[in-house]
Each structure stands twice: as C-alpha cells, then as structure tokens.
MMTF fields as JSON, N, C-alpha, C and O atoms, coordinates in Angstrom:
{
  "mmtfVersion": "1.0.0",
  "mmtfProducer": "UNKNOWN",
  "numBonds": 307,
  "numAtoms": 308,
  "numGroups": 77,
  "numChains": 1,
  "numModels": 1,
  "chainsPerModel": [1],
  "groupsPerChain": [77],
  "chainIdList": ["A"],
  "bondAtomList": [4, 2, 8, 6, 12, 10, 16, 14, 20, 18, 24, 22, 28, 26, 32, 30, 36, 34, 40, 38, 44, 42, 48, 46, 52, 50, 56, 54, 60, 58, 64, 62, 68, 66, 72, 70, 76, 74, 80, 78, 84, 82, 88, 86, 92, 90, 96, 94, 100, 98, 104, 102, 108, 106, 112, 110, 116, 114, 120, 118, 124, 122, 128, 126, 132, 130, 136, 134, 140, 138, 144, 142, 148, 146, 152, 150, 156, 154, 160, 158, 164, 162, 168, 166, 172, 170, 176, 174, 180, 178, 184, 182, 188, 186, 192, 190, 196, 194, 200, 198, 204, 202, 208, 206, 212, 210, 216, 214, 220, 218, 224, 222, 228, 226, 232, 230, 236, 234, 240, 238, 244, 242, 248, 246, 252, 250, 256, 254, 260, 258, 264, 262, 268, 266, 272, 270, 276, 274, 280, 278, 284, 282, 288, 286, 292, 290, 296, 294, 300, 298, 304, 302],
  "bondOrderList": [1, 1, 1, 1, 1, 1, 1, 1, 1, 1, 1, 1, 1, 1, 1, 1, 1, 1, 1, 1, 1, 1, 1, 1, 1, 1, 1, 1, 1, 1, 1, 1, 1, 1, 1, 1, 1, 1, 1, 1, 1, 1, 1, 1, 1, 1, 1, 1, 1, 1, 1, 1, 1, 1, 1, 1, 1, 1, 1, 1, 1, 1, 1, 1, 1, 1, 1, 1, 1, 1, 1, 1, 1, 1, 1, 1],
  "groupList": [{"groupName": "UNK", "atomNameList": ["N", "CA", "C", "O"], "elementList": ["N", "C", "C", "O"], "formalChargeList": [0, 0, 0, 0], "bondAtomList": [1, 0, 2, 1, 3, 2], "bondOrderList": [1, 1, 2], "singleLetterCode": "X", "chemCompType": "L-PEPTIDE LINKING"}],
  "groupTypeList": [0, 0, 0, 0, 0, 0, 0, 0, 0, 0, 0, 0, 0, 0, 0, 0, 0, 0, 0, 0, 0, 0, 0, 0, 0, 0, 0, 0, 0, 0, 0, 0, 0, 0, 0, 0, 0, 0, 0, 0, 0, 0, 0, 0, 0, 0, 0, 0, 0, 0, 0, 0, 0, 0, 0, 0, 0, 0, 0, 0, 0, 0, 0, 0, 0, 0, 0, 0, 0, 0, 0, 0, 0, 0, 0, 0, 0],
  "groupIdList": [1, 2, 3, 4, 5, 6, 7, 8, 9, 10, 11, 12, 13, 14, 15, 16, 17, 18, 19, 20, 21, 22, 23, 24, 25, 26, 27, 28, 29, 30, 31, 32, 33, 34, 35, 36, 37, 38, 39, 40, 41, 42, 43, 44, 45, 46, 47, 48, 49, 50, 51, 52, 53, 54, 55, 56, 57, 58, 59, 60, 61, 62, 63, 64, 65, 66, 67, 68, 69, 70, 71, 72, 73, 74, 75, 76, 77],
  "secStructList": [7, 7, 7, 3, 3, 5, 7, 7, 7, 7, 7, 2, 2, 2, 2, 2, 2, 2, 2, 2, 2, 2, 2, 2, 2, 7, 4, 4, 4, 3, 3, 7, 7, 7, 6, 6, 6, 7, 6, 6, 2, 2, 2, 2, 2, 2, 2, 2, 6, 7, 7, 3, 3, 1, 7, 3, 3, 7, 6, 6, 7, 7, 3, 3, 7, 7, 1, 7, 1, 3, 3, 6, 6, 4, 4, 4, 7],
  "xCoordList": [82.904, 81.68, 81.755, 82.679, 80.145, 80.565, 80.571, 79.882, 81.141, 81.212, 80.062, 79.679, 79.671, 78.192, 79.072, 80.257, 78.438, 79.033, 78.166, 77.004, 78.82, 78.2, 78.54, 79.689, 77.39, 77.841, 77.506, 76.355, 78.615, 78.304, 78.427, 78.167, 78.722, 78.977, 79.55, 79.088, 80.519, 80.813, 80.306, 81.035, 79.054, 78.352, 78.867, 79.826, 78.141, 78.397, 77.639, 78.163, 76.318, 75.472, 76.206, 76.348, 76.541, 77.108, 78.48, 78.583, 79.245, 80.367, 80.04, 80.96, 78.946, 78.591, 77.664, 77.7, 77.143, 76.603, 77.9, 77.683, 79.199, 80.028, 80.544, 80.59, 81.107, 81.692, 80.659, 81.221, 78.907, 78.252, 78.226, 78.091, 78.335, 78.047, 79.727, 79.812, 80.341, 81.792, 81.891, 82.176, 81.596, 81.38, 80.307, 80.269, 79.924, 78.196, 78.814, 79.322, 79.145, 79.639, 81.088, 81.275, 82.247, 83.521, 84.03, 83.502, 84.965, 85.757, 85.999, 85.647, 86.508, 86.708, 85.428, 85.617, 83.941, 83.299, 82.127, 80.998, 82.959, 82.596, 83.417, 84.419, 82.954, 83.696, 83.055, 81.83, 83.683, 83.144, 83.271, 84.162, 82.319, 82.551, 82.118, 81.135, 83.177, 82.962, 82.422, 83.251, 80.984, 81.011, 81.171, 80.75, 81.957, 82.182, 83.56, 83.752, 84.388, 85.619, 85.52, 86.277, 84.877, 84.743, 83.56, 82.763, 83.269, 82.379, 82.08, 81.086, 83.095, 82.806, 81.679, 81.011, 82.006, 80.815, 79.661, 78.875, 78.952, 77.519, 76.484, 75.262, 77.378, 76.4, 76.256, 75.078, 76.756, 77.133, 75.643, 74.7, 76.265, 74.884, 73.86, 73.253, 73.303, 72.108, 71.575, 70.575, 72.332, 71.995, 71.751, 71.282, 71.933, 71.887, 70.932, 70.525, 70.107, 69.072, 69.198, 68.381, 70.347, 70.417, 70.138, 70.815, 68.485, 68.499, 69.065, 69.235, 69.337, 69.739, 71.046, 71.061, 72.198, 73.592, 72.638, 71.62, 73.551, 73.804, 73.192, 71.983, 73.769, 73.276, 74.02, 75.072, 73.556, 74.104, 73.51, 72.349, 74.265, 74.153, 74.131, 75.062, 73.661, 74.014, 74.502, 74.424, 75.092, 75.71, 74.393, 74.655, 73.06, 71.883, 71.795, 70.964, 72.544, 72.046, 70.744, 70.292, 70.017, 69.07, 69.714, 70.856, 68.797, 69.519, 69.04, 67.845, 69.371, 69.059, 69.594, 70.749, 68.4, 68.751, 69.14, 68.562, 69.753, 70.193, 70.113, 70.859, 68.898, 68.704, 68.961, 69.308, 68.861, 69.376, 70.52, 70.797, 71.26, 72.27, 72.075, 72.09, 71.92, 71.582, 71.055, 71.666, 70.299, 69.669, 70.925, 71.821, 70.828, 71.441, 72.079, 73.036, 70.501, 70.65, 71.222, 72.013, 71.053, 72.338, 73.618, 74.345, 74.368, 75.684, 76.517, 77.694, 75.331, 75.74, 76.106, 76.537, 75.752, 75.685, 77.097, 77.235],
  "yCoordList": [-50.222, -49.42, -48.301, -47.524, -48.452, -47.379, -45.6, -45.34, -44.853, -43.23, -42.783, -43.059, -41.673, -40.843, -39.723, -39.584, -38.916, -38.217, -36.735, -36.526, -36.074, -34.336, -33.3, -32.863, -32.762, -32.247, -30.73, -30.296, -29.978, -28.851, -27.615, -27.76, -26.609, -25.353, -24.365, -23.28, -24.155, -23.516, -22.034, -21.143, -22.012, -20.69, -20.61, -21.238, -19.862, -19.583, -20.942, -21.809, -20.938, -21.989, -23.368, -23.998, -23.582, -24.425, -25.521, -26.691, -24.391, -24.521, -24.214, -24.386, -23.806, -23.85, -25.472, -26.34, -25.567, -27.055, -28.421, -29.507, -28.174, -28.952, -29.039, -30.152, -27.702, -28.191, -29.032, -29.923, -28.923, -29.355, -30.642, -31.373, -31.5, -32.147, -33.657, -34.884, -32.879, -33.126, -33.591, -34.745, -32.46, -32.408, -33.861, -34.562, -33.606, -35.079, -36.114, -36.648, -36.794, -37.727, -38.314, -39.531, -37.278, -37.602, -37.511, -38.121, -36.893, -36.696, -38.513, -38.836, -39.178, -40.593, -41.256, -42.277, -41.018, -41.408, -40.817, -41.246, -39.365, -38.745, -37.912, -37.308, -37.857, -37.804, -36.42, -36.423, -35.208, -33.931, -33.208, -32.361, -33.451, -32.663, -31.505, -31.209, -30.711, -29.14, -28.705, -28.039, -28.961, -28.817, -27.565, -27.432, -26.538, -25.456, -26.038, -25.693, -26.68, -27.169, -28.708, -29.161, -29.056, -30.626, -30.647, -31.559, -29.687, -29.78, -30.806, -30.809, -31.817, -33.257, -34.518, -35.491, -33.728, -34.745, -34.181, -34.855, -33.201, -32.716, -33.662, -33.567, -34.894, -35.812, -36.861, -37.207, -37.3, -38.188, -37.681, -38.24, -36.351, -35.713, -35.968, -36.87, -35.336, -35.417, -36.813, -37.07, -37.932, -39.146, -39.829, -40.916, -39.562, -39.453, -39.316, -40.055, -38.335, -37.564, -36.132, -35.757, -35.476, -34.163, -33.189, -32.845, -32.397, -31.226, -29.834, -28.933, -29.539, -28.636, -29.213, -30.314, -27.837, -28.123, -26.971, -26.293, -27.19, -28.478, -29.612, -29.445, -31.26, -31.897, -33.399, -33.68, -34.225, -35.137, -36.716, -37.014, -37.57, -38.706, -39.937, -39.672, -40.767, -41.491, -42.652, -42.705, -43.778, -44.992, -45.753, -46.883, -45.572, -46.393, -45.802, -46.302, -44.459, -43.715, -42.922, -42.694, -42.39, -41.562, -40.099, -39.767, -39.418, -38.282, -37.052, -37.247, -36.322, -35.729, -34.156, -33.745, -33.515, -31.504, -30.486, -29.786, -30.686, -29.684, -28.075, -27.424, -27.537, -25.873, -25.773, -26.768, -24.503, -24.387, -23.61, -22.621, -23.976, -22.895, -22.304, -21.156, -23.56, -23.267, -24.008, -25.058, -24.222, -25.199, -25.635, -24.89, -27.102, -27.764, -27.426, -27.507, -27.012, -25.807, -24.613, -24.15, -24.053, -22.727, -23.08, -22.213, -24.291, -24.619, -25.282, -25.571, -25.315, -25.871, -24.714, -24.841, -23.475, -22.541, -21.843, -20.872],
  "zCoordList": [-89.163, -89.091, -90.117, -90.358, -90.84, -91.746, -91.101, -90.114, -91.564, -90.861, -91.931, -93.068, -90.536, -91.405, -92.127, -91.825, -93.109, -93.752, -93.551, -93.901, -93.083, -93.289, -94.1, -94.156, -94.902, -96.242, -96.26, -96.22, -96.323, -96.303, -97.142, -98.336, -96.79, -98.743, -97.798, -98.151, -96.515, -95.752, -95.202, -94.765, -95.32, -94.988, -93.232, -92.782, -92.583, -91.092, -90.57, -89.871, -91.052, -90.72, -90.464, -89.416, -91.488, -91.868, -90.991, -90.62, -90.991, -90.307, -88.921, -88.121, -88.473, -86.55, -86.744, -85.871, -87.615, -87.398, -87.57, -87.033, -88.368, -88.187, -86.951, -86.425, -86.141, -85.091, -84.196, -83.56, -83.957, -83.095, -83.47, -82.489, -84.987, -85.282, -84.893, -84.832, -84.8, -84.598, -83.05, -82.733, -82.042, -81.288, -80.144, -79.133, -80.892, -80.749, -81.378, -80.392, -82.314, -82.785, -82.596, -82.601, -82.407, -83.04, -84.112, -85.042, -84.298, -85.584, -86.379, -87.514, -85.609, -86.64, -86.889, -87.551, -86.549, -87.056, -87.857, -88.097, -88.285, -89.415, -90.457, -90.075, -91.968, -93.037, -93.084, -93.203, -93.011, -93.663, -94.734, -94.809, -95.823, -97.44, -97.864, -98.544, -97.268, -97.868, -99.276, -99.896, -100.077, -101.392, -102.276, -103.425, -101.425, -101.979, -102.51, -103.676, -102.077, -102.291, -103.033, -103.891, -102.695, -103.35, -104.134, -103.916, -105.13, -106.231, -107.158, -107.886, -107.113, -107.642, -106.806, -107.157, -105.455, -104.742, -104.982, -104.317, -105.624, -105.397, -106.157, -106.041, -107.212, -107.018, -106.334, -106.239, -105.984, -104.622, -103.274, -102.713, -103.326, -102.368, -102.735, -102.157, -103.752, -104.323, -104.302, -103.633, -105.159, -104.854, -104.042, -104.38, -102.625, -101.032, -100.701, -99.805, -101.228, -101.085, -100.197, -99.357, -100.573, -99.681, -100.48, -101.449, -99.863, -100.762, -100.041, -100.862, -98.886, -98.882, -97.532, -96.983, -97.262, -96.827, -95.478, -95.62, -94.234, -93.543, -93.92, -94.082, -94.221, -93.977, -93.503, -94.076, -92.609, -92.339, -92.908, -92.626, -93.614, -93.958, -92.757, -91.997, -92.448, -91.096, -91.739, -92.967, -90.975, -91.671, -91.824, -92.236, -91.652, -92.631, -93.62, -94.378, -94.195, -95.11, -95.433, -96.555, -93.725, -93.878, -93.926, -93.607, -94.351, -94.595, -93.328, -93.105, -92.78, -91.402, -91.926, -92.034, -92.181, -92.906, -91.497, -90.666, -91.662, -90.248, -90.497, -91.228, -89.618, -90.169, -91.309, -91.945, -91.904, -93.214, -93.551, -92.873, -94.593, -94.618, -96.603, -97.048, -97.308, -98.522, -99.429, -99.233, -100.35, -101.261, -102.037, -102.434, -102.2, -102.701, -104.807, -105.578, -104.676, -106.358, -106.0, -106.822, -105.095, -104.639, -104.551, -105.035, -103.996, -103.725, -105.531, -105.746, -106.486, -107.724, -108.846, -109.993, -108.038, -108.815, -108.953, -109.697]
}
C-alpha cells in the first residue's frame, strides 16, 4: 500500500497538524517531509499540486490543505 505523504515547513501550525495527522492515520502509513529541511523535495510538492504547507498527499494522490501555515512561495524563499 502506497503511504500518504504530509508536507510541511515546520511552523507551529504545522507541526500541531503533524501530530493530529499522525495521530488519525499512523505513523507507518505516513511519510513526513519537513521542507524547511528537505528543500530538494519542494518540487516533488508542487508537482503534487501543494500550494500551501500543512498539506497532506493521500495514496490516490489528491491533495488535502490543512489550515494554513504558509504559501508554498513562502517556504521557497
């Protein structure tokens, strides 16, 4: 089974929507990409279609914006 992926830029927002998101799902059937730290995935995201962080990828690959924490052009900056 593929794992959903949740992509984030570690604001407060951010990181209170991982643990809920963690929490609701399970840790083994999700991949979490900090893109303050993993600045090589921000196209990967984008291509996804995630414009702004919180956001969660599902294994159909819809994309699900959870509140906001920052625009996707803010986390590139």
């Amino acid at each position: 089974m593929k794992k959903s992926v949740f992509y984030h830029a570690g604001c407060p927002v951010c990181v209170s929507a991982e643990h809920d998101i963690i929490n609701l799902i399970g840790q083994d059937h999700i991949e979490v990409v900090h893109l303050g730290e993993e600045r090589d995935r921000i196209d990967a995201a984008e291509k996804a279609g995630v414009k702004s962080v919180p956001a969660l990828i599902t294994p159909n690959g819809n994309v699900l914006h959870i509140n906001f924490g920052a625009s996707l052009e803010d986390v590139k900056k």
